[in-house]
C-alpha positions, 0 to 999 in steps of 0.5 A: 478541487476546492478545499473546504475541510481538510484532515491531517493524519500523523503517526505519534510514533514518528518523533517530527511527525507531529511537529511537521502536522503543526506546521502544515496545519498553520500552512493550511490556514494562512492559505484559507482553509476554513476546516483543519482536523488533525489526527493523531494515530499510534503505530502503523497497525491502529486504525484511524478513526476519522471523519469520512466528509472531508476533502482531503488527507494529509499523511504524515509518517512513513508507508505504513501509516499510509497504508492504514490510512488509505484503506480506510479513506479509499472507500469514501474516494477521498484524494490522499497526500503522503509526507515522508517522516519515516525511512523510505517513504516510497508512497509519499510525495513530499519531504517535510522540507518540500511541504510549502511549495507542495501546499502551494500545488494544492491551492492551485490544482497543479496536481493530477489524481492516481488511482491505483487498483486495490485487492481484497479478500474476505477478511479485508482489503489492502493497497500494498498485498495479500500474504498468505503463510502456514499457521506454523512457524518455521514449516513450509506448506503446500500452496495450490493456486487457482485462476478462474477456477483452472489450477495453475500451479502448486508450491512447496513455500513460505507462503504466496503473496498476491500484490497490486502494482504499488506493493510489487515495490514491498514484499514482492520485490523482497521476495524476487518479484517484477517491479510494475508500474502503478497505471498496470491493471495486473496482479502479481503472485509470487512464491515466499522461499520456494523449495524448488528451482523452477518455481517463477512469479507470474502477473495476471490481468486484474480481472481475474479470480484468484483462489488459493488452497493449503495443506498444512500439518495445522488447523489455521493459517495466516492471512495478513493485509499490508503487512498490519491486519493479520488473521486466522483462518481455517486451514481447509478454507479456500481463499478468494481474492479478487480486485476490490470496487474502489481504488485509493486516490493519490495525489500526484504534484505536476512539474516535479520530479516524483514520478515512479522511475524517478523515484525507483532511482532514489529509493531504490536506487534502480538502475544506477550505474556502479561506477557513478 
């Protein structure tokens, strides 16, 4: 890929973060880069407003900023590079301190691009979940799950998640769902605090249309997207949710060690042993 204008998205909230954008942006044009827009947003939840032409977006914060800046690039199918200044920082790639040797990689096309399945409603679209609660607090709700028109199952929760591979590592595991690998064409559905003993997670293909139906003492409820857009809905309304058109673009750097098992085990700290 040849890089002619490049943009850098950083969150001012993150305190280094935009120290590190300075810096990348210098990196950026001592390798030749003719055209460095930097973009500067404020909390996890502003949208961004930024040029939809360019070849590139570096993201410099933590999950959420990456959050809200693919799903505003993913339409326009622009390739999104994540470096961590937050906590976790599970959808980054690179550490401030990697960012040269990561730059480098970009120059020379040592990278392969990860599209990952998006999930969408009518009142948005999202990479991580959809989450769909009660209108009020602290009550649970009658929630009766749909799939391609058959009922599956009703819960007695919190609220339902509805999670694409990437966010099965968010949300959904919190609340005691599988961990999928991103390449899955699936969607996983689990339960918030459900009052029952039997009630499991189920994954479903990706093809398939989701429709979700409350009964709630309540004349809306809430839909919320990534954990930033957070809606009201008529509470007697069927929610379609269904895969979205276009996926995100990841960059994934070649020869490191940044795949998803590797980084299940230091973000996580999956599968490590006890008695290391």
């Amino acid at each position: 890929m040849k890089i002619s204008k490049a943009g850098i998205i950083y969150n001012v909230e993150h305190e280094p973060a935009q120290t590190v954008a300075t810096e990348l942006e210098n990196m950026l044009a001592k390798r030749g880069i003719p055209q460095i827009t930097l973009y500067k947003i404020s909390g996890k939840k502003q949208k961004p407003e930024i040029e939809t032409d360019i070849d590139i977006a570096f993201i410099v914060g933590g999950d959420g900023t990456f959050l809200g800046s693919a799903r505003y690039l993913a339409p326009h199918g622009i390739p999104l590079l994540g470096i961590n200044t937050g906590r976790l920082g599970f959808l980054s790639q690179l550490k401030p301190a990697d960012m040269e040797k990561g730059v480098d990689k970009i120059i020379n096309n040592d990278y392969e691009i990860e599209e990952r399945l998006m999930i969408k409603s009518e009142y948005g679209t999202a990479l991580n979940d959809i989450v769909i609660k009660g209108g009020e607090v602290s009550r649970t709700a009658q929630l009766f799950l749909y799939i391609n028109g058959r009922h599956v199952c009703d819960y007695l929760a919190d609220g339902l998640i509805i999670s694409t591979p990437t966010g099965s590592t968010a949300y959904t595991l919190s609340a005691g769902g599988p961990v999928v690998v991103p390449e899955l064409e699936a969607f996983v559905i689990v339960p918030i605090c459900p009052h029952s003993l039997t009630t499991r997670p189920i994954v479903i293909p990706s093809d398939e249309k989701i429709e979700v139906r409350v009964k709630i003492n309540s004349d809306f409820i809430y839909i919320t997207h990534d954990g930033q857009e957070n809606l009201e809905a008529d509470s007697t309304k069927t929610i379609l949710i269904t895969k979205n058109d276009y996926k995100a673009k990841l960059i994934h750097l070649k020869n490191d060690d940044n795949g998803f098992y590797s980084i299940l085990r230091e973000k996580l700290h999956w599968g490590i042993s006890p008695f290391n």
